[in-house]
C-alpha positions in Angstrom: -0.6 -23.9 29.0 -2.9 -25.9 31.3 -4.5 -27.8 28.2 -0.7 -28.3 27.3 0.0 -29.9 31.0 -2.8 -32.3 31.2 -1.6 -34.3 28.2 1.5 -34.9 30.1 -0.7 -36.1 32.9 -3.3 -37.8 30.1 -0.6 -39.9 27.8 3.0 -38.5 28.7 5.6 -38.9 31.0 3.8 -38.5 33.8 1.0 -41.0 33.1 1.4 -42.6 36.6 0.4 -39.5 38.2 -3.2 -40.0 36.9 -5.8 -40.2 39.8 -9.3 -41.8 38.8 -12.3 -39.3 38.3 -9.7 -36.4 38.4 -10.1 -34.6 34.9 -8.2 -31.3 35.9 -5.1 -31.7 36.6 -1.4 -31.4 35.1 1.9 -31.3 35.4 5.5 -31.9 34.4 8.3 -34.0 34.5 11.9 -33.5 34.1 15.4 -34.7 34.6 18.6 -32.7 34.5 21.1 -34.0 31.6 23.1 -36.5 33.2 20.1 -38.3 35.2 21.2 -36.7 38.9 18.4 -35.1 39.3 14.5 -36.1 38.2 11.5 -33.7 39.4 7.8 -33.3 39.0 5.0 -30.6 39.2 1.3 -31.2 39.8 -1.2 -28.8 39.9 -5.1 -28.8 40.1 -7.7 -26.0 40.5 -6.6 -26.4 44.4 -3.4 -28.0 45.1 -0.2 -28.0 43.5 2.2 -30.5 44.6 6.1 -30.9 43.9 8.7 -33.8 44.2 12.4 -33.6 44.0 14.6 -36.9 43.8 18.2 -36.4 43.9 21.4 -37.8 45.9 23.5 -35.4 48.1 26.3 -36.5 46.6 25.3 -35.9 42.9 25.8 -39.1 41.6 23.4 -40.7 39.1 20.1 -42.0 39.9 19.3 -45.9 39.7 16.3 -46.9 37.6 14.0 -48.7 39.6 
């Protein structure tokens, strides 16, 4: 699953979350249907890290 992960990390979605001379880490991305909601999971040997975006009153979220 981990090899799976790192490609996300490597060349996917979540290509921004790339940190220089870090080989093992991974993670993944995702959005709920109707863009209210966008999330990502990082993880290395040692740390794993999690971000939420949303707004309280469930609208959509703007691109930036």
């Amino acid at each position: 699953m981990s090899k799976i992960l790192k490609q996300v990390i490597m060349c996917g979605t979540a290509i921004r979350a790339q940190i220089k001379g870090r080989k093992y880490i991974a993670g993944k991305t995702g959005t709920t249907d109707n863009y209210t909601n966008a999330w990502f999971i990082g993880y290395s040997p040692h740390l794993v890290c999690t971000v939420f975006i949303g707004n309280d009153d469930n609208s959509t979220l703007e691109m930036a």
